[in-house]
C-alpha positions as CSV (number, residue, x, y, z in Angstrom):
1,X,40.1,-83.4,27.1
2,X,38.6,-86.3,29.4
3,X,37.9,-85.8,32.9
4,X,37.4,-89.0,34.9
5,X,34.3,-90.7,36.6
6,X,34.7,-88.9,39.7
7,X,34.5,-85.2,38.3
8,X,32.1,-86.5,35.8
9,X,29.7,-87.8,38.9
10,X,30.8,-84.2,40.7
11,X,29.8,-81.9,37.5
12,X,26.3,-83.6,38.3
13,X,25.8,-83.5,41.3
14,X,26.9,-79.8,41.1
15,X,24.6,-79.1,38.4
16,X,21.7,-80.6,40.0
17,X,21.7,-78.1,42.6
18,X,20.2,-75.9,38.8
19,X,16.0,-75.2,39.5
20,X,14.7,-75.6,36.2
21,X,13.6,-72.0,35.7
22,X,10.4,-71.2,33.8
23,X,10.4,-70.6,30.2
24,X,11.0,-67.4,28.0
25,X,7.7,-65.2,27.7
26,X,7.9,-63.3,24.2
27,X,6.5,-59.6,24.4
28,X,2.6,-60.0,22.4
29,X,2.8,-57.6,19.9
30,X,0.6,-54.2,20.4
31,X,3.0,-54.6,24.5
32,X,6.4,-52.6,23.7
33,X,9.2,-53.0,25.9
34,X,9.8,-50.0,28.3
35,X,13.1,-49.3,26.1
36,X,14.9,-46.4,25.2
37,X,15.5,-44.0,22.3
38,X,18.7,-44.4,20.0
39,X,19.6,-40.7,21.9
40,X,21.4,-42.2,25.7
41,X,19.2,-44.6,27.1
42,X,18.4,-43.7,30.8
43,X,18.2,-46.0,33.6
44,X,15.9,-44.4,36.4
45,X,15.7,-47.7,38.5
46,X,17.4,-51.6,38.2
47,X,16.4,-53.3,35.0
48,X,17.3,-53.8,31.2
49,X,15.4,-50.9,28.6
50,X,15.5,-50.7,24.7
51,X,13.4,-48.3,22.9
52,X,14.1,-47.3,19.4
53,X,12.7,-43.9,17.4
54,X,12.4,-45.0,13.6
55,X,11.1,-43.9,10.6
56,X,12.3,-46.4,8.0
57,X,12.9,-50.1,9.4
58,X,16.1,-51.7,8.4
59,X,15.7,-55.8,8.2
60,X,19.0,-57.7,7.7
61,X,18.2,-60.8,6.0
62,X,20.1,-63.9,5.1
63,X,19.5,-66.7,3.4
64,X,21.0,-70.3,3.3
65,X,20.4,-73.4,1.2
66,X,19.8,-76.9,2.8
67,X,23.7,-77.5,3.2
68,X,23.8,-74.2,5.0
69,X,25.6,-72.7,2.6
70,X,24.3,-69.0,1.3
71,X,22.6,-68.4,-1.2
72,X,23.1,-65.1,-3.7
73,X,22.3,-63.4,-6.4
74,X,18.8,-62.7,-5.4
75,X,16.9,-59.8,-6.3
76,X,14.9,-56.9,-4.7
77,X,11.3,-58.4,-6.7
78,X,12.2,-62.0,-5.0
79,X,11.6,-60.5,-1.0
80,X,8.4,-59.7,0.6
81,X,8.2,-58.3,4.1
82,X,5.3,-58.4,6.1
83,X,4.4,-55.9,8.8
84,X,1.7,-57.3,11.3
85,X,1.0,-59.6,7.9
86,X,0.6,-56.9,6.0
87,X,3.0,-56.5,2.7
88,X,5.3,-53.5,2.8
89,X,7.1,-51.8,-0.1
90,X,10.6,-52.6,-0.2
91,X,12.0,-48.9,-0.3
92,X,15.9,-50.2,-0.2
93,X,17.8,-53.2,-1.0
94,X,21.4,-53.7,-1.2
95,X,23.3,-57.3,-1.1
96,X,26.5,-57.1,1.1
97,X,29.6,-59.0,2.3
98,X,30.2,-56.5,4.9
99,X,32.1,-57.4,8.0
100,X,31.0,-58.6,11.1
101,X,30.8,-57.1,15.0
102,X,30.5,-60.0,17.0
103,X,30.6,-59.9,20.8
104,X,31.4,-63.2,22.1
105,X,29.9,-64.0,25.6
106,X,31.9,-67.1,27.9
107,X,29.9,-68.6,30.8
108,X,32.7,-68.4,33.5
109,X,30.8,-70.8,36.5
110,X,31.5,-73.9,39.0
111,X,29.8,-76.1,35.5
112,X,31.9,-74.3,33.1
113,X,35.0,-75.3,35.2
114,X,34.6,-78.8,35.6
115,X,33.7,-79.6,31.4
116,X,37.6,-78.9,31.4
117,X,38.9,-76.3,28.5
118,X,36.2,-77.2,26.4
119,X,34.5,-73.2,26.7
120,X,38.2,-72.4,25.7
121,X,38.5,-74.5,22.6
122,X,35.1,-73.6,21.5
123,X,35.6,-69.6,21.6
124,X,39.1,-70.2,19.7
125,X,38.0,-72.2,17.1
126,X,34.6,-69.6,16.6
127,X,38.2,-66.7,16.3
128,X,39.8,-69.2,13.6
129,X,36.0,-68.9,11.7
130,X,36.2,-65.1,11.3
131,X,38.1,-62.9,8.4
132,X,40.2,-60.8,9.7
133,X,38.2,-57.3,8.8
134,X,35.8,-58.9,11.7
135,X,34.7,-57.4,15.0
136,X,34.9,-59.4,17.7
137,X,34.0,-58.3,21.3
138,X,34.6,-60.4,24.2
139,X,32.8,-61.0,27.3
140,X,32.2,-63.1,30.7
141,X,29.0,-63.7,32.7
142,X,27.9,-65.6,36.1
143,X,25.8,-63.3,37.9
144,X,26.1,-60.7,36.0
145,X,28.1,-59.5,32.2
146,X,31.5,-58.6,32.5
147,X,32.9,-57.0,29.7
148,X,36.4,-57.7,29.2
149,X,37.1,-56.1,25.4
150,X,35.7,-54.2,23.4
151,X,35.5,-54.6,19.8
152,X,38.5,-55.5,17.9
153,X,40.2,-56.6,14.7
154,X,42.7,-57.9,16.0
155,X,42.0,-61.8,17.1
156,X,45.4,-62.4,18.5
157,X,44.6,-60.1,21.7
158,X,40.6,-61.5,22.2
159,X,42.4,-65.4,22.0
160,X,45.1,-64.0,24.7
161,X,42.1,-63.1,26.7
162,X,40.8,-66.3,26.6
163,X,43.2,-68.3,27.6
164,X,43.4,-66.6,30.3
165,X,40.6,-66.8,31.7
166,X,40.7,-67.4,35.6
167,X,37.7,-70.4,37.4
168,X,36.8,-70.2,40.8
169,X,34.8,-73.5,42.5
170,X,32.7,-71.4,44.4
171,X,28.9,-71.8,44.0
172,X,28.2,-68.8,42.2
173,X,24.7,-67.9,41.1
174,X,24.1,-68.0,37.1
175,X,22.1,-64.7,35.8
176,X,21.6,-65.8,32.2
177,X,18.9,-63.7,31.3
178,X,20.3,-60.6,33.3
179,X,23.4,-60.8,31.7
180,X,22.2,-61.3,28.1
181,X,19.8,-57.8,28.4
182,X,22.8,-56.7,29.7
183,X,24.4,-57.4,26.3
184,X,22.8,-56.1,24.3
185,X,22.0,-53.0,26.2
186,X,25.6,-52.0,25.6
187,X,25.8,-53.1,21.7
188,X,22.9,-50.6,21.2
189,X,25.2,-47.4,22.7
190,X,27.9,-48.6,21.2
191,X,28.5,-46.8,17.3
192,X,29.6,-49.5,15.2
193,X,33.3,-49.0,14.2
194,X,32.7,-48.6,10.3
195,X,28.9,-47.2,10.2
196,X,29.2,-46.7,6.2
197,X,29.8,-50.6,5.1
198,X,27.0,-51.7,7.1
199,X,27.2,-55.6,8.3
200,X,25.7,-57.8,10.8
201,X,25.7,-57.5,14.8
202,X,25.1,-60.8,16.6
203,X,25.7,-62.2,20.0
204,X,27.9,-65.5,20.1
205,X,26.9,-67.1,23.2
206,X,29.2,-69.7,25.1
207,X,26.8,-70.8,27.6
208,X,25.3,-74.4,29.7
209,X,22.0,-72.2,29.3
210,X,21.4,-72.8,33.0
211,X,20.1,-69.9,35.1
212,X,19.0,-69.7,39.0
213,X,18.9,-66.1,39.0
214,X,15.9,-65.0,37.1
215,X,12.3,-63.1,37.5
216,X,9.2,-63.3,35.5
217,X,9.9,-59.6,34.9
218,X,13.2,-60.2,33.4
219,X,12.5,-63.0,31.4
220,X,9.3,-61.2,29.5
221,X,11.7,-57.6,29.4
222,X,14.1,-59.9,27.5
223,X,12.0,-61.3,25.1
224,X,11.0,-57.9,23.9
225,X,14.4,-56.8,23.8
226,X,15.6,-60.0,21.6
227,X,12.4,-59.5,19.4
228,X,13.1,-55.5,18.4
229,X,17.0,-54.9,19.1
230,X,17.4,-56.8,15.7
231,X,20.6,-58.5,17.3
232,X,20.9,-61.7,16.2
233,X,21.9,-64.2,18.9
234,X,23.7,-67.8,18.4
235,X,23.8,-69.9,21.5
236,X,26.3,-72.8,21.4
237,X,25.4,-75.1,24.2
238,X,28.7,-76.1,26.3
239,X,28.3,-79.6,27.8
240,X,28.2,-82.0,25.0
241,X,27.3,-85.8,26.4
242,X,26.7,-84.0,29.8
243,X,23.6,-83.0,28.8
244,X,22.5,-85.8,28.5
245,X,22.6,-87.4,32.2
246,X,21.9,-91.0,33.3
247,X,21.1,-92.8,35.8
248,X,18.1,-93.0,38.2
249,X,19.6,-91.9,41.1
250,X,18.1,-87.7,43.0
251,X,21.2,-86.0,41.1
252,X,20.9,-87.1,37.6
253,X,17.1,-86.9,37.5
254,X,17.8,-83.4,38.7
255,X,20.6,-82.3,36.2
256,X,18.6,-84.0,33.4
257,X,15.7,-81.7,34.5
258,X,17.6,-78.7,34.3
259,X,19.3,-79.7,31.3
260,X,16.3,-79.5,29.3
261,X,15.1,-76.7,30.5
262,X,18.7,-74.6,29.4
263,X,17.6,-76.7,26.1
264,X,14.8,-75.5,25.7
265,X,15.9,-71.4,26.7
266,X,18.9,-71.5,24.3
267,X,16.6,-72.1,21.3
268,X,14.3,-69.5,22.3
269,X,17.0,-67.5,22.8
270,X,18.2,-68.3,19.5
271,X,14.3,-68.2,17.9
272,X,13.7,-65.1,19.7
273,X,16.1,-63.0,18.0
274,X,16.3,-64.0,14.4
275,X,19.8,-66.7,15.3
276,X,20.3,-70.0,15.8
277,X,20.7,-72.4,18.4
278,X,23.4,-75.3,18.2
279,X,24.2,-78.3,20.4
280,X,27.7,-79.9,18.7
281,X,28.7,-82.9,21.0
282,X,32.3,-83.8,18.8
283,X,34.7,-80.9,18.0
284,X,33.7,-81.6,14.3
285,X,30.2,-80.6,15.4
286,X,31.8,-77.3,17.2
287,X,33.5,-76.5,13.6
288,X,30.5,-77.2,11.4
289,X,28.7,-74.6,13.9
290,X,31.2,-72.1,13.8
291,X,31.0,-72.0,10.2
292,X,27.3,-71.9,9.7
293,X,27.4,-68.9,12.2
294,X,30.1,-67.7,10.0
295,X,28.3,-67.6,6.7
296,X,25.0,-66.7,8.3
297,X,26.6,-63.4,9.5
298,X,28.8,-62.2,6.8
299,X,26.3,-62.6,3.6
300,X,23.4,-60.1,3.6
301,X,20.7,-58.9,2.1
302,X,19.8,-55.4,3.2
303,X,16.4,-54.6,3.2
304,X,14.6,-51.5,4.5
305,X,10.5,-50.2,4.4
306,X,8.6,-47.7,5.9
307,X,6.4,-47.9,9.1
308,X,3.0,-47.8,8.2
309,X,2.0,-46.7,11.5
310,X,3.1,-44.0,14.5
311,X,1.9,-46.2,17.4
312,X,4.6,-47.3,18.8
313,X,4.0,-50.8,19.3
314,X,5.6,-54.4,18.5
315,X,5.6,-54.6,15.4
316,X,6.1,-58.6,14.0
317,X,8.2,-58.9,10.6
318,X,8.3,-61.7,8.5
319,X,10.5,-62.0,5.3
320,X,9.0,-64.6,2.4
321,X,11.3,-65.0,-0.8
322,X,8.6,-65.8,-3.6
323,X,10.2,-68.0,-5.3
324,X,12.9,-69.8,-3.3
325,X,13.0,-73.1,-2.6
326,X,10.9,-75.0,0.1
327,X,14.2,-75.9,2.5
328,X,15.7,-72.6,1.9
329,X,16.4,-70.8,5.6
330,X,15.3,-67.1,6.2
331,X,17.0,-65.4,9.1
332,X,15.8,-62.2,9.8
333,X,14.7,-60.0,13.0
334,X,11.4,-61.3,14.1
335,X,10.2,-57.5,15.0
336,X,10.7,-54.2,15.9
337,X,9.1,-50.9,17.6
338,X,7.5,-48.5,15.8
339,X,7.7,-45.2,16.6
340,X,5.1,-42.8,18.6
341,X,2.8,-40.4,17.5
């Protein structure tokens, strides 16, 4: 859908009024998040907690050629995981084609509104992607998350959702980071709805990747969370040639600012959490991302070991195959916490 010049000229000058924030500070390992236990997690004050209690660490793991296609057939031998760079024995291993539990969160702002239906048409085509034994949850943010379903099968009532979907013009703040802790604050209290299959949990995130509500605290609480929660987040960046402002004049030097600075937090996002980060510019690139995040969900390789230590730290994980081949992708949770003495 084309908009003209003028609302082309206004989407800039709108998002210029964006601060580039500053970047996504990962939790060092050896600094846990203040999170909660996998019993209710407690809020005593404002703010965004994970912990987790675990005695055996379960690492979802997938694996994709350089087409992005999967790859299968491997073995238990073929997979070493590191803990702190330090090999671990593999204690379970199962392959599975289990389904998915997706929650899909939409970016409902002033920017959003004037790039037209494209946040529409790029949720719609990410339902066409899925099987239909898939879980897909569905979700809005500005200044803060608003759920608006919760997990389903059935993709006819999540696209009726969508469509939908109401825009104000107001100028209303943007709390990325807020929102995404948010997120996955309420996938981790949430039972999956077939807990014997097993299958992947991911965040599918419609966003701009700008943000003027944000803290230092926040931004270091969520790179924690995105490090252990082992949810899997894949940012699709809304905006296509928008992102890409010219000109010379206060405005477009502004919104190109911003712009690469939402860049630069969707791929952390994405790197953060074990996903990936996607920029598609033509619907063909929206369709090729859809069903690399579709592949990348739904063939697993589940792995589990052993914490070798009660000290409940940060962990860092880091899957190897031994002998794959050198462009061969390995998506796996970058961490997790390890339980107290």
């Amino acid at each position: 859908m084309k908009r003209p010049a003028r609302t082309l000229r206004l989407a800039a000058l709108l998002l210029s009024v964006f601060l580039p924030p500053a970047p996504i500070v990962a939790q060092e390992p050896g600094q846990p998040p203040q999170a909660p236990t996998q019993q209710a997690p407690q809020q005593t004050e404002p703010g965004f907690r994970v912990q987790a209690r675990v005695e055996r660490v379960n690492v979802d793991v997938t694996v994709a050629d350089a087409r992005g296609q999967s790859v299968s057939g491997l073995k238990r031998g073929q997979f070493r995981v590191l803990d702190n760079g330090v090999e671990q024995p593999v204690v379970d291993f199962t392959p599975i084609d289990a389904p998915v539990r997706a929650l899909l969160i939409v970016e409902m702002s002033p920017a959003v509104y004037l790039l037209g239906d494209e946040h529409q048409i790029a949720a719609l085509r990410m339902l066409e992607g899925l099987n239909a034994g898939d879980y897909v949850a569905f979700a809005t943010y500005s200044d803060s998350l608003r759920p608006v379903l919760g997990f389903t099968q059935d993709k006819a009532v999540v696209a009726q959702a969508l469509r939908q979907l109401q825009f104000g013009l107001g100028f209303a703040q943007l709390n990325l980071f807020g929102s995404l802790s948010s997120a996955i604050q309420d996938i981790l209290v949430t039972p999956p709805p077939d807990p014997n299959r097993g299958g992947k949990t991911a965040i599918v995130l419609l966003s701009t990747g700008l943000s003027d509500v944000q803290t230092q605290a926040v931004r270091q609480q969520l790179g924690g969370e995105l490090e252990v929660s082992g949810i899997a987040v894949y940012t699709i960046a809304l905006g296509g040639d928008l992102r890409s402002p010219r000109g010379t004049t206060a405005g477009a030097q502004a919104a190109a600012q911003a712009f690469a600075q939402a860049d630069s937090d969707l791929r952390i996002i994405a790197e953060s959490s074990g996903g990936l980060a996607f920029f598609p510019k033509t619907g063909k690139d929206l369709a090729g991302a859809y069903a690399e995040v579709a592949q990348t969900l739904r063939h697993l390789y589940s792995l589990a070991i052993v914490p070798p230590a009660h000290d409940g730290k940060v962990h860092t994980l880091k899957v190897e195959i031994t002998d794959g081949k050198k462009d061969w992708r390995i998506l796996a949770r970058p961490a997790y916490l390890a339980p107290a003495q």
